[in-house]
Backbone as JSON Lines, residues from 0, in Angstrom:
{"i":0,"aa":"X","n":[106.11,127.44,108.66],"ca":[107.25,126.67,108.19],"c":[106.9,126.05,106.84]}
{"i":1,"aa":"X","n":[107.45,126.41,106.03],"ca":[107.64,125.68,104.93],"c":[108.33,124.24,104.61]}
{"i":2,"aa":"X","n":[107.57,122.87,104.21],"ca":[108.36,121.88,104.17],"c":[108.88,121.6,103.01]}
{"i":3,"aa":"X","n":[110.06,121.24,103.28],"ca":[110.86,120.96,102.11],"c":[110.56,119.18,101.96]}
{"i":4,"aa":"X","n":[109.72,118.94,100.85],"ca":[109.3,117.41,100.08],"c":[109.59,117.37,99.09]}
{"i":5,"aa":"X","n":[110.67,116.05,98.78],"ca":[110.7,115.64,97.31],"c":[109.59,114.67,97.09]}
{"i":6,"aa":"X","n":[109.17,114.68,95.65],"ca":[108.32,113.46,94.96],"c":[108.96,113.08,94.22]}
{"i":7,"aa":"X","n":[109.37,111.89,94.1],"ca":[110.23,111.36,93.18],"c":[108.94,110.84,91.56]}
{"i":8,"aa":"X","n":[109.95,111.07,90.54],"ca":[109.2,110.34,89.65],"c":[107.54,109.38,89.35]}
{"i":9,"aa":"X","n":[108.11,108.47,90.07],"ca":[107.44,107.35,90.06],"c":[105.95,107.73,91.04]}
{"i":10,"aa":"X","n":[106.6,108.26,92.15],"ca":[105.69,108.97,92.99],"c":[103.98,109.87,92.34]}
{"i":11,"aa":"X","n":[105.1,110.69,91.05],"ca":[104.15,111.54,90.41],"c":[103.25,110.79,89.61]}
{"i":12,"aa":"X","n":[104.09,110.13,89.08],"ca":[102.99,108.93,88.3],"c":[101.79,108.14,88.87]}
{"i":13,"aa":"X","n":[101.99,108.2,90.23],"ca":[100.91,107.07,90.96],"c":[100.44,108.58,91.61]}
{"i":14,"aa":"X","n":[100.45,109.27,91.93],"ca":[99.35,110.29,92.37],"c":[98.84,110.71,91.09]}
{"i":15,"aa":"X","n":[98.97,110.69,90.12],"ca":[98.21,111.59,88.71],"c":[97.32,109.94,88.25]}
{"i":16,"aa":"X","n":[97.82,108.76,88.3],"ca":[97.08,107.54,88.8],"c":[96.05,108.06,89.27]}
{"i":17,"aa":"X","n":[96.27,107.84,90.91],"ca":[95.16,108.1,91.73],"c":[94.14,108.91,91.75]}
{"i":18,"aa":"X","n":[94.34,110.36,91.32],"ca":[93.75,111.29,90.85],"c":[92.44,111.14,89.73]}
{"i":19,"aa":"X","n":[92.55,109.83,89.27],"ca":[91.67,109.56,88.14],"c":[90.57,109.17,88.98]}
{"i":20,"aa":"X","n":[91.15,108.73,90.21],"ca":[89.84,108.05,91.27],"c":[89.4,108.72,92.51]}
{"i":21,"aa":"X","n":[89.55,109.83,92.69],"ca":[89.61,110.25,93.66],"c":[88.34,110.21,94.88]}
{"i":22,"aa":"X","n":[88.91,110.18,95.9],"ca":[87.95,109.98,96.92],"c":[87.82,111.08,98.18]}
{"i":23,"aa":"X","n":[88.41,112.11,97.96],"ca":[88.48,113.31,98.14],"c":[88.91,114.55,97.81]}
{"i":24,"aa":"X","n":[89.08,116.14,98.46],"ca":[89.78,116.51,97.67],"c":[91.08,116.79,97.98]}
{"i":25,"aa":"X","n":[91.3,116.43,98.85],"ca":[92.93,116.2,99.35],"c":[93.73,114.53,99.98]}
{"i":26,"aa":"X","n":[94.74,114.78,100.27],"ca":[95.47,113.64,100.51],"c":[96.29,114.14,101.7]}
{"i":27,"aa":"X","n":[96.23,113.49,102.84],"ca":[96.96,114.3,104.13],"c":[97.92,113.3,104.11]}
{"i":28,"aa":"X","n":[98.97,113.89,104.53],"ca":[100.39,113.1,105.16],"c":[100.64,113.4,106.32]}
{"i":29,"aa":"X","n":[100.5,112.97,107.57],"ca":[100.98,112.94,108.5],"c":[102.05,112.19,109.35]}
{"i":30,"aa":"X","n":[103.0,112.59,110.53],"ca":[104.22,112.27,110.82],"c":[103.82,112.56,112.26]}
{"i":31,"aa":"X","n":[104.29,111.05,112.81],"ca":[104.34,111.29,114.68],"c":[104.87,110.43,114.63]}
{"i":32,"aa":"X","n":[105.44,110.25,116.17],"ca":[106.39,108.93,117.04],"c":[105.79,108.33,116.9]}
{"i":33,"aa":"X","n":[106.1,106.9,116.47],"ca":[105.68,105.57,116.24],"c":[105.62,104.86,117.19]}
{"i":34,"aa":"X","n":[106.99,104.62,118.56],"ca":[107.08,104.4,120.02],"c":[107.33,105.26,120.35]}
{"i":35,"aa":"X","n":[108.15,105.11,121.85],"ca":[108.7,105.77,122.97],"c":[110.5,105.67,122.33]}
{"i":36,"aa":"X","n":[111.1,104.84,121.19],"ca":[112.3,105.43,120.98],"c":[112.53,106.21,120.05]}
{"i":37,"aa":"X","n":[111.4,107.02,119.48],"ca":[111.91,107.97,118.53],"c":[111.96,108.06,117.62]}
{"i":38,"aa":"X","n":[111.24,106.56,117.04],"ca":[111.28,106.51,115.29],"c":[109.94,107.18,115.21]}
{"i":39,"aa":"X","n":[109.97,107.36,113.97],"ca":[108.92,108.68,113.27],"c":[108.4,107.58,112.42]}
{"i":40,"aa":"X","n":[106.57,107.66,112.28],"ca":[106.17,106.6,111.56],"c":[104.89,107.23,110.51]}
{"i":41,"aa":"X","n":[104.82,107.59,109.2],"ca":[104.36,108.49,108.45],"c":[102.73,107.79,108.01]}
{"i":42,"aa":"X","n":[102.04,108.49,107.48],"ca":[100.67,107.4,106.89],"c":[100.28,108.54,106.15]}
{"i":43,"aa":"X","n":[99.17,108.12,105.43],"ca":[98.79,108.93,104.08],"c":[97.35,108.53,104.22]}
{"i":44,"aa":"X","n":[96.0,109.72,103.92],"ca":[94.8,109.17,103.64],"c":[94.49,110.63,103.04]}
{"i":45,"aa":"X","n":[93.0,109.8,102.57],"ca":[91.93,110.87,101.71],"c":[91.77,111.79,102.91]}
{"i":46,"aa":"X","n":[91.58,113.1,102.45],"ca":[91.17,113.83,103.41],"c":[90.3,115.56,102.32]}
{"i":47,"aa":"X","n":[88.66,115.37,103.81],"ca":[87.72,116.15,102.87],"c":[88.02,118.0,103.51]}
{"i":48,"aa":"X","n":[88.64,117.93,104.18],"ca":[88.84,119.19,105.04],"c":[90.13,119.6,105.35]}
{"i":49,"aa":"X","n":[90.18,121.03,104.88],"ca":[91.57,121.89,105.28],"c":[91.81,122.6,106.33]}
{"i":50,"aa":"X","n":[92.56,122.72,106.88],"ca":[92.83,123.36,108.03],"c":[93.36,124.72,107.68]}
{"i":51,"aa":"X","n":[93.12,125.87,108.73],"ca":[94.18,127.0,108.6],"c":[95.25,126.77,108.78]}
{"i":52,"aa":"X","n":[96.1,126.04,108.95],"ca":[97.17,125.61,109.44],"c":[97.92,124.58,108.63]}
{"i":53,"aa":"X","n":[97.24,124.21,107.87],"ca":[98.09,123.22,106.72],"c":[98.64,123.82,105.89]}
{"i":54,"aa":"X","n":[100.01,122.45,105.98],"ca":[100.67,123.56,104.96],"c":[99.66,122.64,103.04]}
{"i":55,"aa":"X","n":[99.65,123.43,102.1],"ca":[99.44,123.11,101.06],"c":[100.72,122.4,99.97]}
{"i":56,"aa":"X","n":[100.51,121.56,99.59],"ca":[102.05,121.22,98.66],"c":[101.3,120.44,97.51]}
{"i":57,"aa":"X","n":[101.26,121.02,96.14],"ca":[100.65,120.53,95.02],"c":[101.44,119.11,94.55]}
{"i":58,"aa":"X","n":[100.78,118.43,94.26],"ca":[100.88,116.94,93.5],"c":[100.12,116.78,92.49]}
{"i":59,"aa":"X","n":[101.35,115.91,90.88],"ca":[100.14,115.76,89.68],"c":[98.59,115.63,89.84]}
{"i":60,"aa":"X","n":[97.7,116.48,89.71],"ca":[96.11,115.74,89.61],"c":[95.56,115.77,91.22]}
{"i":61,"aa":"X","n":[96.57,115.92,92.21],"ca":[96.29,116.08,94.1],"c":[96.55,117.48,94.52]}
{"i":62,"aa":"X","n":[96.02,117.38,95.71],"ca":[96.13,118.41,96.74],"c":[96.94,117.53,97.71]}
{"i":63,"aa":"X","n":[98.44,117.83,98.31],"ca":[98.96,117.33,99.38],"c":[98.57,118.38,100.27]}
{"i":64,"aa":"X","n":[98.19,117.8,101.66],"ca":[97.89,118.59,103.16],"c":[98.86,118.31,103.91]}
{"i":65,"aa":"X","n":[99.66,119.07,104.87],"ca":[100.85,118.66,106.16],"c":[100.38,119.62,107.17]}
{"i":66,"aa":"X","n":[99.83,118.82,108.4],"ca":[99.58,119.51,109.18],"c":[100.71,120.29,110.41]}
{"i":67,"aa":"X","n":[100.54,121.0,110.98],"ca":[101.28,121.53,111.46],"c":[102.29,121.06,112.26]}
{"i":68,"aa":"X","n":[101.72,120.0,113.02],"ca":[102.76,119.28,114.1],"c":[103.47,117.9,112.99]}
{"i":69,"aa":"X","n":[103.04,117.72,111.71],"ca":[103.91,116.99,110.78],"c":[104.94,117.4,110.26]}
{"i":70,"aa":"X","n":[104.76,119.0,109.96],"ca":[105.65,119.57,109.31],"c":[106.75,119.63,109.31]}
{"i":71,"aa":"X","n":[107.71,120.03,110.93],"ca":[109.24,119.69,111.25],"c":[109.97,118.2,111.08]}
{"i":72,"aa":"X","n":[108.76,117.34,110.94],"ca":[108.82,115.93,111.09],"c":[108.99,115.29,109.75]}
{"i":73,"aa":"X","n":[108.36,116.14,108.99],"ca":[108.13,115.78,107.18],"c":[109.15,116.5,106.05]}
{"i":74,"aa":"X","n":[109.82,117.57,107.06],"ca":[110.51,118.88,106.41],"c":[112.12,117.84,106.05]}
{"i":75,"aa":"X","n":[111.98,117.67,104.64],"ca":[113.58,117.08,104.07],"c":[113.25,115.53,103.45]}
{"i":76,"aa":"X","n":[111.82,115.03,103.79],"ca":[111.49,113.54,103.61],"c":[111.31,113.29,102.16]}
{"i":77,"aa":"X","n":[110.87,112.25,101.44],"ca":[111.43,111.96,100.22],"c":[109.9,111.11,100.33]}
{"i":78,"aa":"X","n":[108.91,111.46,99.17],"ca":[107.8,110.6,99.19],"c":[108.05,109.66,97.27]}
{"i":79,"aa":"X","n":[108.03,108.36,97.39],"ca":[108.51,107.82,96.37],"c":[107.4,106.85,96.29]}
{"i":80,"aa":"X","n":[107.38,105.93,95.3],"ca":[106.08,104.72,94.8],"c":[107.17,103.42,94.48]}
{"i":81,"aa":"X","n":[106.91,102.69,95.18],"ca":[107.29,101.42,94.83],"c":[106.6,100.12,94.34]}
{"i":82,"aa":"X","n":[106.6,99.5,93.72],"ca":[105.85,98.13,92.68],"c":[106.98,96.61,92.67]}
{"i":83,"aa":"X","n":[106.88,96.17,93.89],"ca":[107.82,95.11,94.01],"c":[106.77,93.45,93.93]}
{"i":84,"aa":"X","n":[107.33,92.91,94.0],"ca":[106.34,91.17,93.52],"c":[105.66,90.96,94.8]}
{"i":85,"aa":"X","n":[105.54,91.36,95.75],"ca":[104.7,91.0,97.13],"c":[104.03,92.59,97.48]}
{"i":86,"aa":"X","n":[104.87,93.75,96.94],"ca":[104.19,95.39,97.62],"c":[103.93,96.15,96.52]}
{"i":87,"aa":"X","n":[103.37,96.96,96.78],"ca":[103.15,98.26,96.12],"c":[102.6,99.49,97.17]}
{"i":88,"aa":"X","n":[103.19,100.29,96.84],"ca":[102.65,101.48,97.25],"c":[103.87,102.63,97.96]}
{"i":89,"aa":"X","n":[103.31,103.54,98.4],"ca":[104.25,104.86,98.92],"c":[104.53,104.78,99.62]}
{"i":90,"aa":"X","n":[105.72,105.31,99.79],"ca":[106.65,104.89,101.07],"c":[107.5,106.0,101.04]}
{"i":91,"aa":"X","n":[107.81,106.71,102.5],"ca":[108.4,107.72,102.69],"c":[108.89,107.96,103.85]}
{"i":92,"aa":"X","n":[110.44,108.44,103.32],"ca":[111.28,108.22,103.97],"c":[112.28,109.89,104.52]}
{"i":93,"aa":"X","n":[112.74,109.84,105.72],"ca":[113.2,110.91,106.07],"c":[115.04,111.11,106.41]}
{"i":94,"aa":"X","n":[115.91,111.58,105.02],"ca":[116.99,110.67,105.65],"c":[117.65,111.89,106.74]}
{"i":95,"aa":"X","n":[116.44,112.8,107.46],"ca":[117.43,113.38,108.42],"c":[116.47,113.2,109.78]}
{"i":96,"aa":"X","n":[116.07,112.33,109.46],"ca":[115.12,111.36,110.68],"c":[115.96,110.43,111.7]}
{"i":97,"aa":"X","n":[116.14,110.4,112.97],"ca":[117.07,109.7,113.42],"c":[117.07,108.13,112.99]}
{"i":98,"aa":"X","n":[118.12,106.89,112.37],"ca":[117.48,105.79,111.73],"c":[117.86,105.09,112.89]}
{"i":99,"aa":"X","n":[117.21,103.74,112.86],"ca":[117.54,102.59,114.01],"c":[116.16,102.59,114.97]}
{"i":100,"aa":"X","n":[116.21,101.4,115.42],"ca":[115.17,101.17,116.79],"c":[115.99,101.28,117.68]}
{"i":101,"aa":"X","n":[115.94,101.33,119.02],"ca":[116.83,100.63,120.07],"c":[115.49,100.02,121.24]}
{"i":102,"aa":"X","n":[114.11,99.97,120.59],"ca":[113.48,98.98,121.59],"c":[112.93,98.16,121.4]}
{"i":103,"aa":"X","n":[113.53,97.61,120.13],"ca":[113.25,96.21,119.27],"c":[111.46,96.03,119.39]}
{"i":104,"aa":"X","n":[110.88,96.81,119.16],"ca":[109.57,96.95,118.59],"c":[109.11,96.96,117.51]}
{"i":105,"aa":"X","n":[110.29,96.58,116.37],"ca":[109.98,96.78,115.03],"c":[111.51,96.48,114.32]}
């Protein structure tokens, strides 16, 4: 399966950033249930090892990794960089991800 990921702008800018520092040679994104209602909860780390099974998706100056059971989960998601007065950082979002809690866990 091929996933369909946008990087927005800003996104590219902070991975070709990061890239100046790198601490491996890839960057994995992975996607699983967060609870038992269904929200999908994403995370991002250095990562030194590829799988046969990853999918590959190039980023300025990175190697993006999606592993296999991320992929249907990641397929349409939108990875963007945000710089607000209390946050920074990537944040990614799926808008054909079901939205809402219903077990007030978050």
């Amino acid at each position: 399966m091929a996933v369909n990921l946008t990087i927005t702008p800003e996104a590219e800018k902070a991975f070709e950033a990061l890239s100046q520092d790198k601490r491996a040679d890839y960057v994995r994104i992975s996607a699983g249930q967060a609870c038992g209602c269904g929200r999908i909860g994403y995370q991002m780390h250095w990562e030194t090892e590829r799988h046969a099974d990853d999918e590959v998706l190039p980023a300025p100056g990175l190697t993006l990794l999606v592993d296999q059971d991320s992929q249907p989960l990641l397929d349409g998601s939108i990875i963007d960089y945000k710089k607000e007065a209390l946050s920074e950082g990537f944040y990614i979002s799926n808008p054909n991800a079901p939205a809402g809690c219903g077990c007030g866990g978050h």
